[in-house]
C-alpha positions as CSV (number, residue, x, y, z in Angstrom):
1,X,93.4,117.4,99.8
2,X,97.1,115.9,99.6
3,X,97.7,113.8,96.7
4,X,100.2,111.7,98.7
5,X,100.3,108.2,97.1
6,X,100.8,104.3,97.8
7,X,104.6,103.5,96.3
8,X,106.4,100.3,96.6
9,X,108.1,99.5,99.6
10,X,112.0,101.1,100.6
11,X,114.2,99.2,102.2
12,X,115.3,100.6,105.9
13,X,119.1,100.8,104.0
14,X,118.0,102.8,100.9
15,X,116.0,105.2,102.7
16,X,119.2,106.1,104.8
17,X,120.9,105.9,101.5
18,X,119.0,108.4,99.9
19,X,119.5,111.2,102.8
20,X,122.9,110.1,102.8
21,X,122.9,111.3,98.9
22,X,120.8,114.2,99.3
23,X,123.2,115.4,101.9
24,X,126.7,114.9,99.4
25,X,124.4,117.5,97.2
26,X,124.4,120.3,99.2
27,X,127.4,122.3,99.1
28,X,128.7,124.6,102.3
29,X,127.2,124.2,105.7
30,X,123.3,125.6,106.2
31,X,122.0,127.0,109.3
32,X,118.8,124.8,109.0
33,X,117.5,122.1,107.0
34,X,114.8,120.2,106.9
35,X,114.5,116.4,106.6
36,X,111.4,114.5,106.3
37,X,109.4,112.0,104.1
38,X,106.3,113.0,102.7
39,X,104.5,112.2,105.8
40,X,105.7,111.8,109.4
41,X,110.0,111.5,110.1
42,X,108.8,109.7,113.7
43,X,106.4,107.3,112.8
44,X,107.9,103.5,112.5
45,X,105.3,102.5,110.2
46,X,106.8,105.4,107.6
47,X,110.8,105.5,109.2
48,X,111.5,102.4,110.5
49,X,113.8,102.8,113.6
50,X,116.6,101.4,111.8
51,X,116.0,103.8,108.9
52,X,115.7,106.7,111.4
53,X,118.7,106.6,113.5
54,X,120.7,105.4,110.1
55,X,119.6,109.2,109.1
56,X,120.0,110.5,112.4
57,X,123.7,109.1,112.4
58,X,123.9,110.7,109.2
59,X,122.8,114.1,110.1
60,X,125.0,114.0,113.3
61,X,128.4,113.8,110.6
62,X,127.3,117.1,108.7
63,X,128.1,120.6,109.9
64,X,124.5,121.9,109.3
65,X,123.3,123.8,112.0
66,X,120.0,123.1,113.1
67,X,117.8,120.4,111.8
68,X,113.9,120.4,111.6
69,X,111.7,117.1,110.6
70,X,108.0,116.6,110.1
71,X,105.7,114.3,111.8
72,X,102.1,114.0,112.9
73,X,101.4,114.5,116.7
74,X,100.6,111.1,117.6
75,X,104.0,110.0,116.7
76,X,105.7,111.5,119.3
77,X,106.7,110.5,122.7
78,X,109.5,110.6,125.2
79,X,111.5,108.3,123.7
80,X,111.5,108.7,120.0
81,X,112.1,112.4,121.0
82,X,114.8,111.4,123.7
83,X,116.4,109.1,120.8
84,X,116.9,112.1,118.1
85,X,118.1,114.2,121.0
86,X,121.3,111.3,121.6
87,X,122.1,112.1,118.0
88,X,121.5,115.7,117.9
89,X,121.5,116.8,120.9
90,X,120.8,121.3,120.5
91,X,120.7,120.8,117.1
92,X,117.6,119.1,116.7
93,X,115.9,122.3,116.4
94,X,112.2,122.2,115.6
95,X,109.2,119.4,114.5
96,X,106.4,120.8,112.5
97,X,102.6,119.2,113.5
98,X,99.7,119.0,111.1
99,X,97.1,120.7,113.5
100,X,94.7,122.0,110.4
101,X,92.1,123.1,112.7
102,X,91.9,123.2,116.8
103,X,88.7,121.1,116.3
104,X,87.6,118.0,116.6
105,X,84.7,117.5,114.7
106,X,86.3,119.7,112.1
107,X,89.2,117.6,111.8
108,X,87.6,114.2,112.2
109,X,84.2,115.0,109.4
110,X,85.9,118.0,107.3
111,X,89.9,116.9,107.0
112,X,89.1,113.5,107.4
113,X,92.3,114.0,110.1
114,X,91.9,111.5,113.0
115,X,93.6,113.5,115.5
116,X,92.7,114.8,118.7
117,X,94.0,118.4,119.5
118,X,94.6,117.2,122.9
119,X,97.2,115.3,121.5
120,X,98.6,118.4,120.3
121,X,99.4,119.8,123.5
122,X,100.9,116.5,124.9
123,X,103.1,117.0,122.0
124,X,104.0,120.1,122.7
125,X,104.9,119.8,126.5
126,X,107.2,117.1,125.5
127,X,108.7,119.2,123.0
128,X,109.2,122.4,125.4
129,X,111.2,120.0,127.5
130,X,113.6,118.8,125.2
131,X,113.9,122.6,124.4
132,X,112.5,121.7,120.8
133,X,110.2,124.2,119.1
134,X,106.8,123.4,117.7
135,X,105.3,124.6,114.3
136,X,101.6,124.0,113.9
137,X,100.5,124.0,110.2
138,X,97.1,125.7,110.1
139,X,95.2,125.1,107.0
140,X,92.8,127.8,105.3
141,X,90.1,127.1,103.6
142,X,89.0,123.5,104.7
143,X,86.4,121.4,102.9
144,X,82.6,122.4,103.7
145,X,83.2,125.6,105.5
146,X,82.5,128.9,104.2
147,X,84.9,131.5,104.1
148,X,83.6,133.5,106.6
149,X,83.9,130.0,109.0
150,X,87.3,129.8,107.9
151,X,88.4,133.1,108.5
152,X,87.2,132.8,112.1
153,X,88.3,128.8,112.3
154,X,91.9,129.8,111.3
155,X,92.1,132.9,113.7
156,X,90.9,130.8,116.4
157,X,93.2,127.9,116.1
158,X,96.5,130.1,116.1
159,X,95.3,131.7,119.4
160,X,95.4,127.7,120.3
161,X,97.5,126.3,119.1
162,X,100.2,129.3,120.7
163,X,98.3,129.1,123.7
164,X,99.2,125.2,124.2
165,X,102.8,126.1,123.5
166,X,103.5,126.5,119.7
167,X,106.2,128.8,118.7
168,X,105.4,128.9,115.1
169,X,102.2,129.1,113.4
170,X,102.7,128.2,109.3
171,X,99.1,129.2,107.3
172,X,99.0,126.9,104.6
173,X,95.8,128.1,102.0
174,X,94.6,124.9,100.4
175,X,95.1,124.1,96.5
176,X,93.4,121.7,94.4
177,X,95.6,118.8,93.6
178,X,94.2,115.9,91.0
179,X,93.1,112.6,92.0
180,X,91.7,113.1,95.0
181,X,88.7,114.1,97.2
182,X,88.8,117.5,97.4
183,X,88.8,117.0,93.1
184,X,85.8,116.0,93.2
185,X,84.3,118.5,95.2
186,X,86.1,121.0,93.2
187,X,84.4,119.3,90.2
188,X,80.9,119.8,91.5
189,X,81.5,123.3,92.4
190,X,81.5,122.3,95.9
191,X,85.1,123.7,96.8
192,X,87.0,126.6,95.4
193,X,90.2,127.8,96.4
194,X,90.4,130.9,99.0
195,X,91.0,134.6,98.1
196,X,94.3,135.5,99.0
197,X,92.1,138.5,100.7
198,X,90.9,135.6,103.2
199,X,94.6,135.0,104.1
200,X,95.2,138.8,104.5
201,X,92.4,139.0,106.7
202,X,93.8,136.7,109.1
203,X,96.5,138.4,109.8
204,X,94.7,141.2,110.5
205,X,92.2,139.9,112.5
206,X,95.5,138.2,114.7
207,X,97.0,140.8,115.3
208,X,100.7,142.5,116.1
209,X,100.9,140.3,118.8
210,X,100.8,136.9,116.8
211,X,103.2,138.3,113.8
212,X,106.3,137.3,115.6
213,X,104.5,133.4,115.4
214,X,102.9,133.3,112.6
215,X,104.1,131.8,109.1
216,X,102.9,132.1,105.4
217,X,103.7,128.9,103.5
218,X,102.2,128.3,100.0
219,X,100.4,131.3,98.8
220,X,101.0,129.8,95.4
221,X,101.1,127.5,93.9
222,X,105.6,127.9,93.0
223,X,105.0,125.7,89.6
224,X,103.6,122.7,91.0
225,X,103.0,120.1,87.9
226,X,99.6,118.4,89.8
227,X,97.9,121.8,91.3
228,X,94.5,122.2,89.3
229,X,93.5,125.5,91.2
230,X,94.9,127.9,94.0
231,X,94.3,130.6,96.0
232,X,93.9,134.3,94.3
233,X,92.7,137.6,93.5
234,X,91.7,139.2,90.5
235,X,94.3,139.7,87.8
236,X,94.9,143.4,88.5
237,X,96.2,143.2,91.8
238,X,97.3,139.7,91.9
239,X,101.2,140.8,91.6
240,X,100.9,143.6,93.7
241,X,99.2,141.3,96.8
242,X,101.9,138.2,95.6
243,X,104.9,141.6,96.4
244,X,103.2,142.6,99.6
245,X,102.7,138.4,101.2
246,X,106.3,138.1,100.2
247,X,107.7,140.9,101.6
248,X,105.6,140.4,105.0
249,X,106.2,136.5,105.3
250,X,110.0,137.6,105.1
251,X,109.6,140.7,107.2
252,X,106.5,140.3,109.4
253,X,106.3,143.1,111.2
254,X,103.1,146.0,111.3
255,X,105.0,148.0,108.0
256,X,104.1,145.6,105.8
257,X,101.0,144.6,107.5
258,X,99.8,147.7,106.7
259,X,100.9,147.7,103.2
260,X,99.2,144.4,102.8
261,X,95.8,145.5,104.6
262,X,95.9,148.8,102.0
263,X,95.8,147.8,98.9
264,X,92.8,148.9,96.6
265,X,91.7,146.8,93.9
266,X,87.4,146.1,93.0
267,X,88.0,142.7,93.9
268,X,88.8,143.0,97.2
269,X,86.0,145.4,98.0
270,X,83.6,142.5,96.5
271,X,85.3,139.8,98.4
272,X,84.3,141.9,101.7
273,X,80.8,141.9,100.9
274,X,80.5,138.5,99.8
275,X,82.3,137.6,103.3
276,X,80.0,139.5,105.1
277,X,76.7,138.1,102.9
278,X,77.9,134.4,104.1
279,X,79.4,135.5,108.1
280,X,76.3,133.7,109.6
281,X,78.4,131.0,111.4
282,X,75.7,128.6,111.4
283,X,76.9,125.2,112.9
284,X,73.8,123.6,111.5
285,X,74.2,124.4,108.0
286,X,77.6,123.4,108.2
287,X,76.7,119.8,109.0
288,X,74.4,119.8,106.1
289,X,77.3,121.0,103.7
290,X,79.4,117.8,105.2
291,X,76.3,115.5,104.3
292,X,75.5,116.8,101.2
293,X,79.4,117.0,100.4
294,X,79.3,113.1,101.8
295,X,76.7,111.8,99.5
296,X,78.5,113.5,96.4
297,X,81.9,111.5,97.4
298,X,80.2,108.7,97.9
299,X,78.4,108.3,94.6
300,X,82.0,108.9,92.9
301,X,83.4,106.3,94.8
302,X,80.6,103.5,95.8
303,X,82.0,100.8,93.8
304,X,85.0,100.8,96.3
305,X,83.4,100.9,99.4
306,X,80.2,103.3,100.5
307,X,77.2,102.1,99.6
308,X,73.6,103.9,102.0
309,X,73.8,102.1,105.0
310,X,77.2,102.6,105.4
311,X,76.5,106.2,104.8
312,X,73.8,106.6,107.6
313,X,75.9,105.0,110.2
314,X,78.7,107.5,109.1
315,X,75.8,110.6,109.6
316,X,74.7,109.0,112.9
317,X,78.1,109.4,114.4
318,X,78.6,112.6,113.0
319,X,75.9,114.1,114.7
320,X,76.4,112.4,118.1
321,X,80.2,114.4,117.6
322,X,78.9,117.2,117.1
323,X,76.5,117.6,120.3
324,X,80.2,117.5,122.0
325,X,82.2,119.5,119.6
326,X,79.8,121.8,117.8
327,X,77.0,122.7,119.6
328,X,76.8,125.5,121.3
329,X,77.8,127.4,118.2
330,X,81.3,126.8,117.7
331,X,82.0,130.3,115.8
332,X,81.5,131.9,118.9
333,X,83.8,134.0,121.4
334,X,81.6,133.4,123.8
């Protein structure tokens, strides 16, 4: 679902030089900021190391407060983390991790995310001991499920995810972007954005107790050029929710919980019944959504690389996963 692209390659030197510029643009000191590629800051196939302590260096001359970066779990370890710490020391302040979805199946069939969540936690213990915060990004709505199974798949993954020792939790509802996959799912009516309703419903279903963690990022869409669809309600009360997320993703607290969990309009009332029409859970439907979703990709793109054999070996391992990671049912507090 990211439309992250191929570019030509950066020097180590120009990509210091461009923080370096970026940094002469911002006037006055900030309490935080955030510095990261469009990918992961601690990965030396994206940063090399040169590149990262030139920017590290960098950071260490400004009188920002507290700097945050980006990067994907498997990227960090003791050392990388120990390296930014020389630099920073208290003022490297937080790394955000793609988490999605505290599942591996899920992330491996439906994200296309080859990440273990156990490497989540490791992540995480290194980070508590370097006094470092961790922000998971949860994403609602992912590919294949219904909305019913994302509800409960995004609930369930912030108890995680806070459980293995994230402070933050940022919900992230997925958009359409052009060129890629999820495009072409959107296309064949395969994939539609979530209700903001769905978003509001997880919070609800979290809890007061997970407010003080949890995070709304990208409820729109804030005039991106390349965003085909995103999440919404029905024109009549699509200003009044927008107000309410706003006010409660600056102020989260139960006052404008509430406000956000009253609000009247027909199409939430439809939403609920249409959520409760599809809450069946069903882990063996959902891995005939991925296959049918598979075979639609893979027509779309054959001439590149899938042809039917390929396909079955693909199917084979996915359901070998899922006797480990699905079955018993997986939408289940039991």
């Amino acid at each position: 679902m990211c439309d992250y692209s191929a570019g030509g390659h950066t020097s180590a030197a120009d990509m210091v030089m461009y923080v370096e510029n970026g940094l002469r643009q911002i006037t006055g000191s900030l309490n935080q900021l955030l510095v990261s590629p469009s990918g992961s800051m601690l990965d030396p196939n994206e940063v090399p190391e040169t590149a990262l302590k030139g920017i590290l260096s960098a950071l260490k001359k400004t009188h920002h407060g507290k700097f945050s970066f980006e990067t994907r779990a498997e990227s960090i370890n003791e050392n990388i983390i120990d390296t930014c710490k020389k630099y920073l020391g208290e003022r490297f302040y937080r790394l955000f991790i793609g988490l999605e979805c505290a599942n591996n199946w899920i992330l491996k069939y439906c994200v296309n995310k080859q990440l273990f969540i156990d490497e989540f936690s490791y992540a995480t213990r290194i980070l508590k001991s370097r006094n470092i915060k961790t922000a998971a990004n949860i994403l609602i709505s992912i590919p294949f499920l219904t909305e019913w199974e994302n509800v409960y798949m995004a609930v369930q993954s912030v108890k995680w995810a806070v459980n293995s020792g994230a402070e933050e939790c940022f919900l992230f509802p997925t958009h359409v972007k052009e060129s890629t996959p999820l495009h072409t799912l959107y296309e064949e009516k395969m994939f539609s954005p979530p209700a903001l309703w769905s978003l509001i419903e997880i919070i609800r279903r979290l809890g007061p107790f997970y407010y003080e963690h949890i995070r709304l990022s990208w409820y729109t869409s804030y005039g991106a050029y390349n965003v085909l669809a995103s999440p919404g309600t029905c024109p009549e009360c699509y200003e009044e929710v927008i107000r309410h997320l706003d006010n409660f993703a600056q102020y989260p607290s139960q006052s404008y919980a509430n406000a956000l969990f009253n609000i009247k309009c027909g199409c939430k009332t439809e939403w609920y019944k249409w959520l409760e029409n599809k809450a069946n859970g069903d882990t063996s439907a959902l891995l005939a959504r991925v296959k049918n979703g598979y075979k639609t990709l893979a027509k779309r793109y054959s001439a590149q690389s899938i042809d039917a054999y390929a396909l079955e070996n693909i199917f084979a391992e996915m359901d070998r996963d899922a006797e480990l990671c699905l079955f018993p049912n997986i939408f289940s507090d039991g």
